[in-house]
C-alpha positions, -999 to +999 in steps of 0.1 A: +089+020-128+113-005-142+142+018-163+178+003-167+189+041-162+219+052-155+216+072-118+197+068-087+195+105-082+164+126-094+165+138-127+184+171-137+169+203-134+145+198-102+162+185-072+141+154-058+111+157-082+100+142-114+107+164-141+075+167-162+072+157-194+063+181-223+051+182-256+075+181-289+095+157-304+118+140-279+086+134-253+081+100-248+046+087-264+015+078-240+001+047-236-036+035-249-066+053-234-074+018-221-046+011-201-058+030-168-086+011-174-073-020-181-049-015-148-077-006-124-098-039-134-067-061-131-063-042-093-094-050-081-088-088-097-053-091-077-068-074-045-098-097-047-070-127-049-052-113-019-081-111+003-094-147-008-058-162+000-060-148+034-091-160+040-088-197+026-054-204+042-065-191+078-097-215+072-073-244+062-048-238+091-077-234+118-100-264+106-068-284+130-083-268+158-045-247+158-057-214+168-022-200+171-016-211+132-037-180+122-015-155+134+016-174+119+001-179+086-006-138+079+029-132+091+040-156+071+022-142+045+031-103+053+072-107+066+080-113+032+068-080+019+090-065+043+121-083+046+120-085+004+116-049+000+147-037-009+153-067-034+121-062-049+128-023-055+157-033-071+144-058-095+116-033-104+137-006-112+169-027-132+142-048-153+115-045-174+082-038-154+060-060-174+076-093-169+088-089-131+047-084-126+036-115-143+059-138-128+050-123-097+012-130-101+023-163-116+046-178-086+013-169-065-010-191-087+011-218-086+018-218-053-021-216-043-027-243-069+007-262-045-014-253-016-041-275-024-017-304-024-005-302+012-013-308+050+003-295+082+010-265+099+048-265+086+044-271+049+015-245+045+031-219+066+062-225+039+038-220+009+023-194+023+056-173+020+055-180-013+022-156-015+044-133+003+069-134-021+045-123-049+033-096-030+067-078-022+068-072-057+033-065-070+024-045-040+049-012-048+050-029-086+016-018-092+019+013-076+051+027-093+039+019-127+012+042-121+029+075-140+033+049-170-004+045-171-015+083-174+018+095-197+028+126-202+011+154-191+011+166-226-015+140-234-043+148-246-075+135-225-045+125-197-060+115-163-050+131-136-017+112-117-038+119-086-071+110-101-054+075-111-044+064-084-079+075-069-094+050-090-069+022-085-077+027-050-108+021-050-103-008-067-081-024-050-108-018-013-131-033-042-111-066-044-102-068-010-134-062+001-152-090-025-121-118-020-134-127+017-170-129+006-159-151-024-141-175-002-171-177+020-187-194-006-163-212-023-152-228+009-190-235+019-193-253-017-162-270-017-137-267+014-110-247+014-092-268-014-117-251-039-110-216-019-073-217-029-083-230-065-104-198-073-076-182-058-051-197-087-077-185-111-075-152-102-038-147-098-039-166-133-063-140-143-042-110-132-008-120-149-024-123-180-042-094-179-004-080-167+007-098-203-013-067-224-015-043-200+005-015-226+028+011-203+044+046-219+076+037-228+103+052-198+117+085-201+153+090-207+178+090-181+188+124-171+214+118-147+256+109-148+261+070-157+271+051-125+245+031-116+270+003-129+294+010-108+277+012-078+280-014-054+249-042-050+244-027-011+242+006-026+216+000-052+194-018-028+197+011-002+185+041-032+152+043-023+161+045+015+185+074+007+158+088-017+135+090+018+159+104+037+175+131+013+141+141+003+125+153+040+088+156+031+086+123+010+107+109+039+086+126+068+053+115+051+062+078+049+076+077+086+045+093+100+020+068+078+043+041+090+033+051+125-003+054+117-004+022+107+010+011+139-017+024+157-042+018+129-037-022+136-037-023+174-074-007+167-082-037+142-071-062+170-089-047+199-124-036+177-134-075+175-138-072+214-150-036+217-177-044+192-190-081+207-182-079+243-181-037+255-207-024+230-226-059+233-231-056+200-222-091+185-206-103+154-229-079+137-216-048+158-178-060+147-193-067+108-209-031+107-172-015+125-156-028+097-183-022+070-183+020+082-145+019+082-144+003+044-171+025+031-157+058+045-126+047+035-138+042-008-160+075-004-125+090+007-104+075-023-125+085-048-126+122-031-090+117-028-086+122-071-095+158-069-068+170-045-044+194-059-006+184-065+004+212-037-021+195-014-007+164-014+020+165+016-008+183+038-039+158+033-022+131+040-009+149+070-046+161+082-057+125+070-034+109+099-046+130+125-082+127+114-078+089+114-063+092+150-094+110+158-122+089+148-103+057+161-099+078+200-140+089+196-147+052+189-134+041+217-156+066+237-186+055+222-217+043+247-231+029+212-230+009+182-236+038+159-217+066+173-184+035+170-196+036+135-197+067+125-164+075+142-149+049+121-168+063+088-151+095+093-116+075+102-120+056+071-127+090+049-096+101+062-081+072+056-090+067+015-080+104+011-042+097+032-041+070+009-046+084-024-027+115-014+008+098-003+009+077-031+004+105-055+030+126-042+054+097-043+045+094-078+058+129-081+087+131-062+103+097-067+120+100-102+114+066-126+153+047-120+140+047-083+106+049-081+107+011-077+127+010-048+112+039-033+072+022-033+089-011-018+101+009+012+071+023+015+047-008+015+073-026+036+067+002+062+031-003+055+030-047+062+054-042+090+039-013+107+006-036+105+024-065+122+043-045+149+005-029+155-011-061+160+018-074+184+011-044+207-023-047+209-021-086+216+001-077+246-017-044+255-051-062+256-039-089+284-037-055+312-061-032+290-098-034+281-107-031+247-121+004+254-088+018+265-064-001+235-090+016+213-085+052+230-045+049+231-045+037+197-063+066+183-045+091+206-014+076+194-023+081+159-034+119+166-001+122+181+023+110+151+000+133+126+003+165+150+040+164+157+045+153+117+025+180+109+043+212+134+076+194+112+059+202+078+048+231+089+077+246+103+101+235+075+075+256+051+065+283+070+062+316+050+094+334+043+112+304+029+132+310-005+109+300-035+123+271-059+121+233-045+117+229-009+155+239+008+143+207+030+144+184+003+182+182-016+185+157-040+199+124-032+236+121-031+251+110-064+258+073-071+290+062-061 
């Protein structure tokens, strides 16, 4: 992830790919057998700290009876990540990784510990952009790194790249999945004050895990120097241009991007569909989310036996298949056949996951791979809020029922037509080699 290398194009020898590392005396040495390990416990520690945070500060804003605070504080929370992106890329790929993580993690323990010590909408919606902060960089941090985890394919014993981030995955829908139940009882035992405590603790926890968390070293540039000479626009814009000179990593992020659009309008309308049209309750909405999240481990850990060649197509499949079980939800006359629609969504969903983060870990090369995973996960936290402000205008002329069926048709929609593109730029007859849609980025300037 982080390499003061010398070019923002892909390494020599295979345009817009990784060029795999091989045995002998100039390959770079792995890290520790421990270190996936390490990395996937420390995953699931952060992602349980991110879904605490979210938690405790919507609990603190709302106890003021404010109800329109709770949609400010997540934005607050997720506009960072996107507006940060390209300056978080930047510092991840110019600096060592190691540090740029634990500050990260550090700035958001100290500012839940700050949290604690204020009142008011307007100071907590502040602080609360200071979790935001954080995130822009450990979000794509955490996954660019991931390569530096598994080393060299000549190891021996090597996890899978694919397999890896199938198990960091999972643990970071662990986490997120145990932080809200945490602050449940935190806040039950102490108010939210003792919410955003445990919260320090386990940001706390996660930079110093981050402290001895080893990394393979980063390969050697393979490029012209110039990365000195190019201008400070230009070197925050490299993993844009690495998108859009490299179609199929491009394609896949734009049409995931879209997904999650529609994705969000569905988790904005399924809190009505589930309590008011299915009559089902706050249990029918708990067990909608519950099929969703357990599809959506079953699919991650599925997710680390796909092939490298199946990458670009399973997350393809994925989006339509998510599109699908979000439209047959919405057709549901019951609870159960909802759920089991969103089980399949959320299968579909771990697999996308897994699958378009591996191949970005292929296709990015190291002196952008940074910059490359912060696009991507600002695409992800803005596509969520742009989701979640259609829906909230959609629902005032639509019932729940129908944002549900647009939303999934929607999402059917975006994986089809990226899909026919995929297809048709690899249809059989195409000259062998790297994909002819996929030329390296243009040289640094």
């Amino acid at each position: 992830m982080s390499r003061q290398q010398a070019s923002d194009g892909p390494p020599a020898g295979m345009p817009g790919t990784r060029r795999p590392a091989t045995a002998g005396p100039g390959a770079p040495p792995g890290p520790p057998g421990y270190a996936l390990r390490l990395a996937v416990s420390l995953q699931a520690v952060i992602s349980a700290g991110d879904g605490l945070v979210l938690v405790a500060l919507a609990s603190r804003v709302y106890e003021g009876s404010q109800a329109w605070a709770v949609a400010a504080v997540f934005l607050a929370v997720t506009i960072p990540i996107t507006a940060l992106a390209p300056l978080a890329g930047l510092l991840l790929d110019r600096l060592p990784p190691r540090p740029v993580l634990i500050t990260a993690a550090a700035v958001q323990a100290v500012t839940a510990l700050a949290l604690t010590q204020v009142s008011g909408i307007g100071p907590v919606l502040v602080l609360a952009a200071g979790i935001g902060v954080g995130a822009a960089v450990l979000q794509p941090g955490l996954g660019a790194i991931v390569p530096r985890l598994v080393g060299p394919a000549s190891q021996p014993g090597r996890v899978g790249l694919t397999r890896a981030n199938s198990y960091i995955q999972a643990a970071t829908w662990g986490g997120f999945t145990a932080g809200p139940l945490l602050a449940g009882v935190l806040t039950a035992a102490g108010g939210t004050a003792l919410a955003l405590v445990g919260t320090a603790v386990i940001y706390a926890l996660g930079a110093a895990g981050l402290v001895v968390l080893p990394l393979a070293p980063p390969r050697p540039a393979a490029g012209p120097a110039g990365a000195g000479r190019e201008g400070f626009a230009s070197q925050l814009s490299a993993g844009l241009r690495f998108l859009r000179a490299d179609a199929d990593a491009g394609l896949l992020v734009l049409v995931v991007g879209a997904m999650v659009v529609f994705a969000n309008m569905a988790v904005v309308a399924e809190v009505a569909f589930a309590e008011s049209v299915l009559q089902a309750g706050p249990t029918g909405y708990s067990l909608l989310v519950a099929a969703w999240t357990a599809g959506m481990l079953a699919g991650t850990l599925a997710g680390g036996r796909l092939p490298e060649h199946r990458l670009a197509v399973t997350t393809l499949a994925g989006t339509v298949a998510m599109g699908a079980g979000i439209a047959l939800a919405g057709t549901a006359a019951h609870l159960w056949e909802a759920a089991a629609a969103y089980a399949t969504g959320g299968l579909a969903n771990g697999m996308e996951v897994v699958a378009t983060r591996s191949f970005l870990n292929h296709r990015a090369p190291e002196q952008v791979a940074g910059r490359v995973f912060a696009v991507y996960s600002g695409v992800l936290f803005g596509g969520s809020s742009a989701g979640m402000a259609v829906a909230g205008g959609l629902l005032s002329s639509l019932n729940p029922r129908q944002v549900l069926v647009v939303a999934g048709v929607g999402g059917l929609a975006a994986g089809a037509v990226g899909w026919l593109v995929y297809a048709r730029r690899h249809r059989p007859g195409r000259p062998s080699g790297a994909p002819p849609a996929s030329p390296p980025p243009p040289p640094p300037r």
